[in-house]
C-alpha positions in Angstrom: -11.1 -27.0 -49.5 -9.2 -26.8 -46.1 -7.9 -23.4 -47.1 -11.9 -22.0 -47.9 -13.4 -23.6 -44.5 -11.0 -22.0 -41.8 -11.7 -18.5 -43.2 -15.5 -19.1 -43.2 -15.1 -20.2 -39.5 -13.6 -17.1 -38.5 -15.9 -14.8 -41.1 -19.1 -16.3 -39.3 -17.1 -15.7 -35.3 -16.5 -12.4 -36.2 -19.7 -11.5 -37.8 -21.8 -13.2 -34.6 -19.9 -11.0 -32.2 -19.8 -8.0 -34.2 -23.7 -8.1 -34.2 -24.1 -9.1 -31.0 -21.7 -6.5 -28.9 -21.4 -3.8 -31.6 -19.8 -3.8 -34.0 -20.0 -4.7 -37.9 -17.7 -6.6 -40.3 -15.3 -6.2 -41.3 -13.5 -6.7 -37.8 -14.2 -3.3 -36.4 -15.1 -2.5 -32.9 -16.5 0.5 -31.3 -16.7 1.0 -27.4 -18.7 3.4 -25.9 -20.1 4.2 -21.8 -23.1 2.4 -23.0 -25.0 4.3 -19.5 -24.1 7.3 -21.5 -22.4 10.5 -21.6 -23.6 14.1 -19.3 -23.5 17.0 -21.9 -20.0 18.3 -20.3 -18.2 15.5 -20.5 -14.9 14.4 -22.6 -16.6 12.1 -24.8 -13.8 9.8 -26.6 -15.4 6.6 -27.8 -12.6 3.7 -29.0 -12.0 1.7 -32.2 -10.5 -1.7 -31.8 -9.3 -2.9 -35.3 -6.8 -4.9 -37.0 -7.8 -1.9 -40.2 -5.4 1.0 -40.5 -8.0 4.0 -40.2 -5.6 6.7 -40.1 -6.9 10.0 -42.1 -10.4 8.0 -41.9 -13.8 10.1 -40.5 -16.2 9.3 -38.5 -19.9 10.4 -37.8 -22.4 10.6 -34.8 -25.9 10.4 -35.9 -29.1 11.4 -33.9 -31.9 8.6 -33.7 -34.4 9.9 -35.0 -32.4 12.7 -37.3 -28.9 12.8 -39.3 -25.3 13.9 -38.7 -24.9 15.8 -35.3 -21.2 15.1 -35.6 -18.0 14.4 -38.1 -14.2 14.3 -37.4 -11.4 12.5 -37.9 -10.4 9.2 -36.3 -8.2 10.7 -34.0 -4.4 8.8 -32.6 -4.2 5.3 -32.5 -3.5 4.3 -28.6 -2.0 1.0 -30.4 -2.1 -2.6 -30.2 -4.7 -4.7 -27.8 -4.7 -8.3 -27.2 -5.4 -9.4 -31.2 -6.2 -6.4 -32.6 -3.4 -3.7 -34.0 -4.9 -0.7 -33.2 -7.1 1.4 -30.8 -8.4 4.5 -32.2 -9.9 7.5 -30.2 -12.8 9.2 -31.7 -13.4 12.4 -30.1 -16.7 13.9 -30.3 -16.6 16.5 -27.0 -17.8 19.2 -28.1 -21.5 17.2 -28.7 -23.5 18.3 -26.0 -27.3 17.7 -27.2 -29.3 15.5 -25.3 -30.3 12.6 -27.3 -30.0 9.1 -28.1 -27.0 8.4 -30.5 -24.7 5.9 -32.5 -21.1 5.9 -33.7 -19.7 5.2 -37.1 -16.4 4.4 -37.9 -14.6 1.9 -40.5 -17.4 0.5 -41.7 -18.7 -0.5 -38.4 -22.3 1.3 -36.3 -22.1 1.3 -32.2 -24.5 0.4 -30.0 -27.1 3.5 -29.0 -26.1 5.8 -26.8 -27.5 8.8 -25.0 -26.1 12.1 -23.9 -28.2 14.0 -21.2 -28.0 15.0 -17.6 -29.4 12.8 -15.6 -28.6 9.3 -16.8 -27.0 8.2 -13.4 -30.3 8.2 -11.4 -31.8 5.1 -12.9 -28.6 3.1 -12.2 -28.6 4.1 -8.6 -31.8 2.7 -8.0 -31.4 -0.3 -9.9 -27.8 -1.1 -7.7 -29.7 -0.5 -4.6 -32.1 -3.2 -5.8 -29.0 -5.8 -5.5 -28.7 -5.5 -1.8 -32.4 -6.5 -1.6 -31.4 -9.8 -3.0 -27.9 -10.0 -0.4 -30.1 -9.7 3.0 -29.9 -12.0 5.2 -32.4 -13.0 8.1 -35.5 -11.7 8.6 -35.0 -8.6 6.4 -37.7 -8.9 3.8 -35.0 -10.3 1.0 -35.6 -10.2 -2.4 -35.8 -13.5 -4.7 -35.9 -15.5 -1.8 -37.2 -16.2 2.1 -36.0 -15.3 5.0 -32.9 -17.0 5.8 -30.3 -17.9 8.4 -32.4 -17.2 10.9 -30.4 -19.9 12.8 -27.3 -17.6 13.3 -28.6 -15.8 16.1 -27.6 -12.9 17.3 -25.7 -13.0 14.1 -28.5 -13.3 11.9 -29.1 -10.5 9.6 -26.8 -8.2 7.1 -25.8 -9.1 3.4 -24.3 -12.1 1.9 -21.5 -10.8 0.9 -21.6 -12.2 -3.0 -22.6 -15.0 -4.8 -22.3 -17.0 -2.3 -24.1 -16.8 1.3 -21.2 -15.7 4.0 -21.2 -12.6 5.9 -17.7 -10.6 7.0 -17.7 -7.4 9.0 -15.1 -5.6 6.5 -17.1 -6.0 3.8 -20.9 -5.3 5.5 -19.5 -2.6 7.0 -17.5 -1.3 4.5 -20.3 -1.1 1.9 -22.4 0.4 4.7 -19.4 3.3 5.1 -20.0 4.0 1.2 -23.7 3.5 0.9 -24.1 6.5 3.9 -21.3 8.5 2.2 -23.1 8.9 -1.1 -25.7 10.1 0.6 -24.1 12.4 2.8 -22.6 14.0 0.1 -25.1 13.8 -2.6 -28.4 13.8 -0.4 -30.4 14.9 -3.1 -30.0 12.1 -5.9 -31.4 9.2 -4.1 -35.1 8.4 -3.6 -37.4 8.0 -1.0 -39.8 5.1 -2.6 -41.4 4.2 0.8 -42.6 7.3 1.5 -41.2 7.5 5.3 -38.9 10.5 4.8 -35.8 8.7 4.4 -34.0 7.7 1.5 -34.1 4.3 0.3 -30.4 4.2 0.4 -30.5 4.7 4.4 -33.3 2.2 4.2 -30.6 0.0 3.0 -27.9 1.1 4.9 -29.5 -0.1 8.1 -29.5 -3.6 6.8 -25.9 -3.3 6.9 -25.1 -1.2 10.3 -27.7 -3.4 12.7 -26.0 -6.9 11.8 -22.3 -4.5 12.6 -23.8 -3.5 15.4 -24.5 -7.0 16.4 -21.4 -8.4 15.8 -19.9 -6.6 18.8 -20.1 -8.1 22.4 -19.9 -5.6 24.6 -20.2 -7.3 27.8 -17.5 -9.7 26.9 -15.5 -6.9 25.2 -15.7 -9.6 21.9 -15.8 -8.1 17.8 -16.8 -11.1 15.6 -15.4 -10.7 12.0 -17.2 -13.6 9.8 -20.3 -16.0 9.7 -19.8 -19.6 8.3 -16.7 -20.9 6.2 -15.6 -23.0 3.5 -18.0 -25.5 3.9 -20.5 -23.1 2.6 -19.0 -23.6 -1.0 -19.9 -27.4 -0.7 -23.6 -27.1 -2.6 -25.0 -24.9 -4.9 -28.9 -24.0 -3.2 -30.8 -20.9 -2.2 -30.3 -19.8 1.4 -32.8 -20.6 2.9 -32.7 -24.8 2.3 -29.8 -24.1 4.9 -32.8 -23.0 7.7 -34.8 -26.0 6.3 -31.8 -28.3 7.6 -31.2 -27.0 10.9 -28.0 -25.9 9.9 -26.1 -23.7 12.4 -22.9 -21.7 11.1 -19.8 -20.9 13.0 -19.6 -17.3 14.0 -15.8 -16.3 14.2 -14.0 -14.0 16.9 -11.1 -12.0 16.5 -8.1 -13.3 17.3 -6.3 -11.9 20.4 -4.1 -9.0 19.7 -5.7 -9.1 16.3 -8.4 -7.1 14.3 -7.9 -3.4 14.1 -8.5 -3.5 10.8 -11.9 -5.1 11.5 -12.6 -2.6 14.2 -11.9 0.4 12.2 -14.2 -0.5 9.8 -16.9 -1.7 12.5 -16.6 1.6 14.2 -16.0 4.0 11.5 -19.8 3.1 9.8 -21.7 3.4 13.4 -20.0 6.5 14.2 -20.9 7.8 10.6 -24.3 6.3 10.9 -24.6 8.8 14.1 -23.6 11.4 12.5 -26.5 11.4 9.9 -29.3 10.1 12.3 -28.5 12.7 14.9 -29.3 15.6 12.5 -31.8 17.3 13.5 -32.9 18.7 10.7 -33.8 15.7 8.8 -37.0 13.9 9.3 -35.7 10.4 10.3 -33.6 11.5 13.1 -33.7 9.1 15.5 -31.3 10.3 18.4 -31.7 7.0 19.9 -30.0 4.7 17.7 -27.9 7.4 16.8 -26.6 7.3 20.5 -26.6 3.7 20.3 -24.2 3.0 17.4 -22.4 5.5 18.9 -21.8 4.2 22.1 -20.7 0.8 20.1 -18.7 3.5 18.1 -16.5 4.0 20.9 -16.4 1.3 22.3 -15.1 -0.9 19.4 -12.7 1.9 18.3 -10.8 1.6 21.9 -10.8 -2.4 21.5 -9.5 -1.8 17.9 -7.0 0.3 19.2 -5.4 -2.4 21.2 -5.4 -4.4 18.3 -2.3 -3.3 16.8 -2.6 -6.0 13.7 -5.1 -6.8 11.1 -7.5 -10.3 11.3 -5.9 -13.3 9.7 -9.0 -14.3 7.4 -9.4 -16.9 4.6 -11.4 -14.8 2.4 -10.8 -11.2 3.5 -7.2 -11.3 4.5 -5.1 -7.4 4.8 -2.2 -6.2 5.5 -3.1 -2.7 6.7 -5.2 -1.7 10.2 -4.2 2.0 10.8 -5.8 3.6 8.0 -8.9 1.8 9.2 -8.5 3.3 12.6 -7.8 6.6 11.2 -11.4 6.6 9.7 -13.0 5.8 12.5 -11.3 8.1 14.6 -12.2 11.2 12.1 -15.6 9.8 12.1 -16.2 9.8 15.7 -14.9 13.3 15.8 -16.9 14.4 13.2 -20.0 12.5 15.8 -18.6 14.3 19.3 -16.2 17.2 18.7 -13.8 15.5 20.6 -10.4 16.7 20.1 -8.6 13.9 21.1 -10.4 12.2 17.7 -9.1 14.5 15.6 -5.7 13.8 16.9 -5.7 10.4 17.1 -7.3 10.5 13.2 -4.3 12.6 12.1 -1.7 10.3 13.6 -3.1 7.0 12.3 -3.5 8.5 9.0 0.0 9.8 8.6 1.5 6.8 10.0 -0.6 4.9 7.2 0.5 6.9 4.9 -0.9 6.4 1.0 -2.0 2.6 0.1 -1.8 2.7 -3.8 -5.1 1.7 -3.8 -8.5 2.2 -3.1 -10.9 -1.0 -2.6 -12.4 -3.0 0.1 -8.9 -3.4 2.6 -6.9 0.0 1.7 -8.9 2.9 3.2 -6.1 5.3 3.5 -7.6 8.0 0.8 -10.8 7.9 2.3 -9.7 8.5 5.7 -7.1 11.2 4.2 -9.7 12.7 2.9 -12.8 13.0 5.2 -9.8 14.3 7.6 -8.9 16.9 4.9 -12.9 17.8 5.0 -12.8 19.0 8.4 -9.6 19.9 9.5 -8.6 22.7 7.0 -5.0 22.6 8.9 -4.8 19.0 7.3 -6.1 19.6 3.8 -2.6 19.9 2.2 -1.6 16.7 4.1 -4.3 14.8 2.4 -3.8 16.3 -0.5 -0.3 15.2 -0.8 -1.4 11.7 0.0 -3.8 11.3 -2.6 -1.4 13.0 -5.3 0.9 10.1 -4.6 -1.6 7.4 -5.8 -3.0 9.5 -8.2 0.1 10.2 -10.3 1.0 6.0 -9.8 -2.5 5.5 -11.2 -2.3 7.8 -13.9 1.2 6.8 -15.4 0.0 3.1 -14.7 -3.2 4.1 -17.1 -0.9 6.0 -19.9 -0.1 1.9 -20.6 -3.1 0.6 -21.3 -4.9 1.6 -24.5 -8.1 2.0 -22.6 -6.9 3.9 -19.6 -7.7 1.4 -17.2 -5.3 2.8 -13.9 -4.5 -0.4 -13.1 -0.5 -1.9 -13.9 -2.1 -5.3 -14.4 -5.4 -6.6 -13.4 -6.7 -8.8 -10.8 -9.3 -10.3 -8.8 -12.2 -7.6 -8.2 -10.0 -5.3 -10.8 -13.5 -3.5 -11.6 -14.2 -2.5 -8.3 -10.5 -1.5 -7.8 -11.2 0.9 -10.9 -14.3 2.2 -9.8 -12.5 2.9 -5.8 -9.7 4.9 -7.6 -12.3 7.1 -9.6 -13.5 7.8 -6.1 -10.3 8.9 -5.5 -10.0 11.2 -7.8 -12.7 13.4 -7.1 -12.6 13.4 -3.7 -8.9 14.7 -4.6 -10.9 17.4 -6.9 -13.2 18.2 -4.0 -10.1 18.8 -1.6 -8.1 20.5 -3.7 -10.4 22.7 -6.3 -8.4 21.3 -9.2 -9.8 19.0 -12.0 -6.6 17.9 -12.8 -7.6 13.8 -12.4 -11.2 14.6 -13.3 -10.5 12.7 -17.0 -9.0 9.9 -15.9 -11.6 9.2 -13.2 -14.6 9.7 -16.3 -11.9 7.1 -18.0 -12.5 4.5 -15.4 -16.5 5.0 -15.2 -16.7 4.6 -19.0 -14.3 1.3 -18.8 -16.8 -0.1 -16.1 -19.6 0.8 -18.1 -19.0 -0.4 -21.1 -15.9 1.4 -22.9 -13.4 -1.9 -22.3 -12.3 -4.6 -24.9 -15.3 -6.8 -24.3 -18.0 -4.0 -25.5 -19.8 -4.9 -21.8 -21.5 -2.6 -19.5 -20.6 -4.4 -15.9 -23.8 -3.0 -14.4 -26.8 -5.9 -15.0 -29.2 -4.1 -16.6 -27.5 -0.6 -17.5 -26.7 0.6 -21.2 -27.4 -2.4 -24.4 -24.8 -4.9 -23.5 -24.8 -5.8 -20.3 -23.3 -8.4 -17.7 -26.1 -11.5 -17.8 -24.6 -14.6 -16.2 -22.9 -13.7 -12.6 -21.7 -16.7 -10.4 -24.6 -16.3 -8.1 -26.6 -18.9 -6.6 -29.7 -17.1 -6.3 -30.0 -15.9 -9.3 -28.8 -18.5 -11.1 -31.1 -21.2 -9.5 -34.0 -18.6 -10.1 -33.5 -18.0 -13.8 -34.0 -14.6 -13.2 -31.6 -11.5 -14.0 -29.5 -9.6 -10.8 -30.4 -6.5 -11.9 -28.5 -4.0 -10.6 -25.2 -5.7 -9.7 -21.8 -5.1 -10.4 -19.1 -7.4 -11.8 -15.5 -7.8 -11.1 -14.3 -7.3 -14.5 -10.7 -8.8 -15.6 -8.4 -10.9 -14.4 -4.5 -11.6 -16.3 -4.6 -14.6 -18.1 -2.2 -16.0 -16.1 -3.7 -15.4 -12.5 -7.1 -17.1 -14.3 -5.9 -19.9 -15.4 -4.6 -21.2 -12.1 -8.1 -21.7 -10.7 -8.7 -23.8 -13.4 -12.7 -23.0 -14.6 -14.7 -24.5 -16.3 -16.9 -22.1 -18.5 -20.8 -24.0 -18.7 -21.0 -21.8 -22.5 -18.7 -21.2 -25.4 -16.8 -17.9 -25.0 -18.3 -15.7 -27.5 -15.6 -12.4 -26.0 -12.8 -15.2 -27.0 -11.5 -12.7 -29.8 -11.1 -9.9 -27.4 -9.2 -12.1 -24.1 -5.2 -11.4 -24.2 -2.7 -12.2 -21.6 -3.0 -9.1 -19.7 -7.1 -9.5 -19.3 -9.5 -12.0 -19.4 -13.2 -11.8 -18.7 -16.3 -13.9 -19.0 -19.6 -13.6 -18.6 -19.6 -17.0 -17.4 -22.0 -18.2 -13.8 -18.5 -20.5 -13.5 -16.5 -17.6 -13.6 -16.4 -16.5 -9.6 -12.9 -14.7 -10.6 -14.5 -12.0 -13.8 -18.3 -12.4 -13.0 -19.3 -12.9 -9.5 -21.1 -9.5 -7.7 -20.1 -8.6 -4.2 -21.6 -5.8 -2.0 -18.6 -3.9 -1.8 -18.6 -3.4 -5.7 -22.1 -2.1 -5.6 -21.4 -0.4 -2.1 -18.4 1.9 -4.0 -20.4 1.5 -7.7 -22.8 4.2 -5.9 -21.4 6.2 -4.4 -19.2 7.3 -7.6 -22.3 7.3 -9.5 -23.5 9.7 -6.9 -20.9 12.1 -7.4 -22.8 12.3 -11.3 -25.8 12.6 -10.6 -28.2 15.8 -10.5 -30.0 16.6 -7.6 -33.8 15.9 -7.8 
């Protein structure tokens, strides 16, 4: 009998996760960008089996309708974790809009569409996160005002599940919230009707808590609000205000904090840039002026800084590309010569950073000098080919193109950063040579990954449910709109030894190299940050439409 039970076990696993994240016995598992595919894409969904399905078909069917596509189960990428194979089904040349599934070995995916604007939905639903992040007096969403006992510090976003505030990150998501729309003004709403998009809206959350960060009459940039002691109960924020509590606001240590600066001081000059326009009709020349006079200021303090912020949570290793940015972006704000200089100096002697998330801003500045300064272009272009080509042999690896060597904390976001990459690299350069493997890393956020999860609350069929995040957990209520961190390796996981509150029903698909839960213990693979969201939109921008 003990030989008849253990099969049955494992027969009833499979078929409970097979219906619940696509797929169908026997053991075959189809992942698709459940967000969808635009008509032009490469559209290559995956197969994770322990079946051999070589010289098998496949089909695409329209719902409502029949066929719309059959081919061959294309080459197998190989082994994954507990599976043997990793098939690519190819079905590019599909290109009418509709609502679709996949079938291959046996198994159906979850619906799909294919169409040309799917993207706009999703940038409205990640805005709606921040709503829940503000701090203050700021009209927050799924809770009160809050904090209102920092001060002059009061204000801004949480920065993720939990309720501190740092200047790289606010300011940082700020930088990529007014870049999406600078570059894509036309995919983002106006909702309240006062002739600026709701992601400015947002942005200003963001830019007036930066701004207040820096002292100018004492010459002082503060870099963090409260500490670890905020980590000792789990409550909503604004039980903090009910207790008096006050929370530390934190300086920069002398000598210490370019890399703070350049982030303070690249959104305000950036934020100057688009209020001063003119043209627009929420130009507002005065707080344009304002952030940037604070612009200029905090970029000649960060200057003198010639080392980044020791920090508990946030800690870097890397200040000049930060300055770089700021420099380009207050030349982009005055004309000033000596800005364009100084941003081409910084930004050489920063060189590439092999990444692209919250601390390593040395694409982004490469590339918004490239923008402007034609005699640069090649420069930056050099720059990001150098990352590029890492990230691509580092994806050629991984049987799901994930341009990542191995995963870590906030890998998702690190994904999403380097799709950026890419196709500001394609902007630069003309050349769509990277334009693959950045789609490769919005479908593996979306949904195209081991697990069979969209990271995107809300987005596509499967979606992440259970962040670690006070708010919403205490609530009940979904974070719609946010962004996970996606993996972690096994072994960097284990050492913060977690405590999952459910069974782990992705347990067949974890392996050594990457682990995820959708877990609200889980602060490592499931907790939302505004960065992630901050960076999640504006690549999302670069796919959507105009309205």
């Amino acid at each position: 009998m003990r030989r008849l039970i253990l099969p049955l076990c494992l027969l009833a696993i499979l078929y409970m996760q097979a219906s619940s994240i696509g797929g169908n016995l026997p053991g075959v598992f189809i992942r698709i960008n459940q967000v969808g595919y635009l008509p032009a894409d490469q559209k290559v969904a995956l197969v994770l089996t322990n079946q051999n399905l070589n010289g098998h078909k496949f089909s695409v069917t329209k719902n409502p309708g029949g066929i719309s596509f059959e081919g061959s189960v294309g080459p197998d990428r190989g082994a994954y974790g507990n599976y043997a194979h990793v098939y690519e089904t190819n079905f590019s040349t599909l290109r009418a809009e509709g609502s679709y599934r996949i079938h291959a070995g046996g198994s159906t995916s979850l619906s799909f569409p294919i169409g040309s604007n799917l993207y706009a939905p999703l940038l409205t639903k990640s805005l709606t996160f921040f709503k829940v992040q503000r701090c203050g007096n700021t009209a927050p969403l799924k809770h009160r005002a809050c904090h209102l006992n920092d001060g002059f510090a009061a204000g801004g976003w949480h920065d993720a599940g939990d309720y501190l505030k740092f200047v790289v990150t606010v300011a940082g998501a700020a930088t990529h919230l007014l870049l999406a729309y600078e570059r894509h003004p036309g995919v983002f709403v106006d909702s309240n009707k006062n002739g600026k998009p709701d992601v400015l809206d947002e942005a200003l959350i963001g830019l007036k808590w930066t701004y207040n960060m820096w002292d100018s009459s004492h010459k002082t940039l503060f870099y963090q609000v409260g500490d670890e002691s905020d980590h000792q109960q789990w409550r909503l924020p604004d039980n903090d205000d009910q207790k008096g509590i006050i929370r530390k606001v934190y300086p920069c240590d002398p000598g210490k904090g370019g890399n703070v600066a350049g982030k303070a001081a690249a959104s305000l000059a950036l934020a100057s840039v688009i209020w001063s326009d003119a043209k627009k009709p929420f130009a507002d020349h005065q707080l344009a002026a304002r952030y940037l006079a604070a612009a200029r200021q905090i970029y000649d303090y960060g200057k003198t800084r010639k080392a980044p912020q020791p920090a508990e949570f946030y800690g870097e290793g890397s200040w000049r590309d930060d300055i770089a940015l700021a420099a380009i972006e207050l030349y982009r704000a005055t004309k000033e010569i000596r800005y364009l200089n100084e941003a081409r100096s910084y930004a050489r002697a920063a060189k590439n950073g092999w990444s692209t998330d919250w601390s390593e801003q040395h694409s982004l500045a490469h590339y918004e000098i490239g923008r402007v300064d034609a005699s640069y272009r090649q420069t930056a272009i050099r720059y990001l080919e150098l990352d590029l080509e890492a990230y691509r042999s580092q994806a050629s690896t991984n049987p799901f193109r994930a341009s990542l060597s191995s995963f870590y904390w906030g890998s998702a976001t690190v994904l999403t950063g380097q799709a950026l990459e890419m196709l500001w690299y394609e902007d630069l350069s003309g050349k769509s040579t990277f334009r693959a493997l950045a789609q490769q890393q919005r479908d593996y956020v979306l949904g195209g990954n081991p697990w069979g999860v969209c990271w995107v609350n809300s987005a596509g069929k499967n979606w992440a449910r259970h962040p670690h995040h006070q708010i919403a957990d205490i609530t009940g209520t979904q974070l719609v709109g946010f962004w996970s961190e996606g993996p972690d390796t096994k072994t960097d996981w284990l050492q913060y030894d977690l405590h999952l509150r459910k069974s782990d029903r992705y347990a067949s698909f974890q392996s050594d190299a990457a682990i995820y839960h959708d877990d609200a213990e889980d602060y490592v693979t499931n907790e939302p940050t505004i960065f992630s969201n901050a960076v999640g939109i504006d690549l999302l921008s670069w796919y959507t439409p105009s309205r």
